[in-house]
MARVOLO-474748 format. One record per residue (C-alpha): residue number from 1; residue in three letters; chain; x, y, z. Coordinates in nm, 4 decimals, always signed. Example, Ala and Ser with C-alpha at 12.3 -4.5 7.8 and 13.67 -1.06 7.14 Angstrom:
2
> 1,ALA,A,+1.2300,-0.4500,+0.7800
> 2,SER,A,+1.3670,-0.1060,+0.7140
END
This chain:
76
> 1,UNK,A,+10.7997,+12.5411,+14.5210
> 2,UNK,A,+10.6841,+12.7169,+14.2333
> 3,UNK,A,+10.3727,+12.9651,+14.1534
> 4,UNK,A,+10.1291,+12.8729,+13.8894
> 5,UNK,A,+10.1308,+13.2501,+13.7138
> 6,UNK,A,+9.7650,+13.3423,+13.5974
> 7,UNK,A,+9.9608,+13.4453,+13.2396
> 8,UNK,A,+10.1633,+13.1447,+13.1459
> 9,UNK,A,+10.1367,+12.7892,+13.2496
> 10,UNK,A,+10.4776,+12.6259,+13.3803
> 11,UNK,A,+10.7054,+12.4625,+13.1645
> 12,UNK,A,+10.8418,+12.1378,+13.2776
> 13,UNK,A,+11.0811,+11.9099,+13.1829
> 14,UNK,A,+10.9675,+11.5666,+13.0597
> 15,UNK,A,+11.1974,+11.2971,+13.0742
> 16,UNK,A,+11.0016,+11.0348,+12.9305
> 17,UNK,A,+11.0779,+11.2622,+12.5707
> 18,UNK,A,+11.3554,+11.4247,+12.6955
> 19,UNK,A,+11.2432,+11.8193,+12.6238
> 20,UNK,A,+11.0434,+12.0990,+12.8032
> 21,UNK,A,+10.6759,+12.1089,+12.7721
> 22,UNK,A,+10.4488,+12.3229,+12.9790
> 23,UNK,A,+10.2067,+12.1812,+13.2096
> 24,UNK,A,+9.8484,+11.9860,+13.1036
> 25,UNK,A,+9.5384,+12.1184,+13.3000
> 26,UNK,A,+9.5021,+11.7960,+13.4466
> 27,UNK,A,+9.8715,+11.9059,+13.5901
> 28,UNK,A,+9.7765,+12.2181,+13.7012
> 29,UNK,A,+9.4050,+12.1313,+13.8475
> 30,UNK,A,+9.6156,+11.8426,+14.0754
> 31,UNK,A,+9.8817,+12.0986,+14.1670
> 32,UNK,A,+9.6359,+12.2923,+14.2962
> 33,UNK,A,+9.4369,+12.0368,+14.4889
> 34,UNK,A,+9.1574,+11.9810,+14.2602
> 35,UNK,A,+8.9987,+11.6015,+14.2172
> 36,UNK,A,+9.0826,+11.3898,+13.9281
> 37,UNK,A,+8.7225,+11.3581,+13.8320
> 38,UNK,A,+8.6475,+11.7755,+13.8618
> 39,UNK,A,+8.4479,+11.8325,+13.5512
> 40,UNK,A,+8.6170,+12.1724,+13.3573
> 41,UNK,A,+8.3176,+12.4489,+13.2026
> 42,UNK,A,+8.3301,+12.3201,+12.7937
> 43,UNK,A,+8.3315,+12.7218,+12.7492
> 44,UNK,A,+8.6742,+12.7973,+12.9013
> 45,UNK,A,+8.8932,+12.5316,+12.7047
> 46,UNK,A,+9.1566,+12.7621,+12.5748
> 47,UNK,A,+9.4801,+12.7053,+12.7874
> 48,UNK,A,+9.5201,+13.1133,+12.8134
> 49,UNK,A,+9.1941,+13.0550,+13.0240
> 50,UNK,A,+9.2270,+12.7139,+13.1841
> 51,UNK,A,+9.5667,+12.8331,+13.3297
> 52,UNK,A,+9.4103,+13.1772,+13.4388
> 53,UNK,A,+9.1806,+13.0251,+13.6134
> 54,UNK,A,+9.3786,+12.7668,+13.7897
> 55,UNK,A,+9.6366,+13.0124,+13.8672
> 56,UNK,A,+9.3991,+13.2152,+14.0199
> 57,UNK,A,+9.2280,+12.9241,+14.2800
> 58,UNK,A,+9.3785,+12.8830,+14.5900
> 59,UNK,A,+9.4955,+12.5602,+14.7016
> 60,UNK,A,+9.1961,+12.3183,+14.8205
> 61,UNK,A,+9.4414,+12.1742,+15.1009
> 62,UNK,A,+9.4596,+12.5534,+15.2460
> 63,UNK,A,+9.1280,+12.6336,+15.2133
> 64,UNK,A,+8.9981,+12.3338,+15.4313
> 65,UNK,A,+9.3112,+12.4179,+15.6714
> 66,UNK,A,+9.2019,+12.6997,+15.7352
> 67,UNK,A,+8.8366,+12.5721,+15.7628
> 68,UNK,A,+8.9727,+12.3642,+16.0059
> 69,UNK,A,+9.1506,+12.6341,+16.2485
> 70,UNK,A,+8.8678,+12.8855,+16.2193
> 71,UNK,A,+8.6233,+12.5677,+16.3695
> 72,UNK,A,+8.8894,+12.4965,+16.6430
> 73,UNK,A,+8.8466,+12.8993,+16.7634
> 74,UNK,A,+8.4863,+12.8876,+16.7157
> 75,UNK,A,+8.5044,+13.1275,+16.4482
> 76,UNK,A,+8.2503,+12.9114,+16.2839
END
């Protein structure tokens, strides 16, 4: 499994045109757990920013696991 670095998007390899490309921020905001329909700030469209960003979230799936956890030790 790879890290989504806060300085360069991944590059992929897309078999459908059979080169590398690096990763859409639709890609990256589903990598990361996001929803489909997550609506991204018009001000931060430059994919420097986008992937800084989304490099920098943590993973919605660990987040509510450990949501979860804390609520089973009545931490919350």
């Amino acid at each position: 499994i790879g890290t989504i670095l806060s300085s360069q998007p991944p590059v992929i390899y897309d078999e459908r045109y059979n080169q590398e490309r690096f990763m859409s921020r639709h890609e990256l905001l589903r990598c990361q757990g996001f929803p489909s329909r997550l609506k991204w700030p018009s001000h931060l469209q430059s994919q420097r920013k986008v992937t800084k960003y989304i490099g920098n979230a943590v993973h919605v799936g660990t987040v509510k696991a450990i949501i979860k956890e804390m609520k089973e030790q009545s931490c919350l």
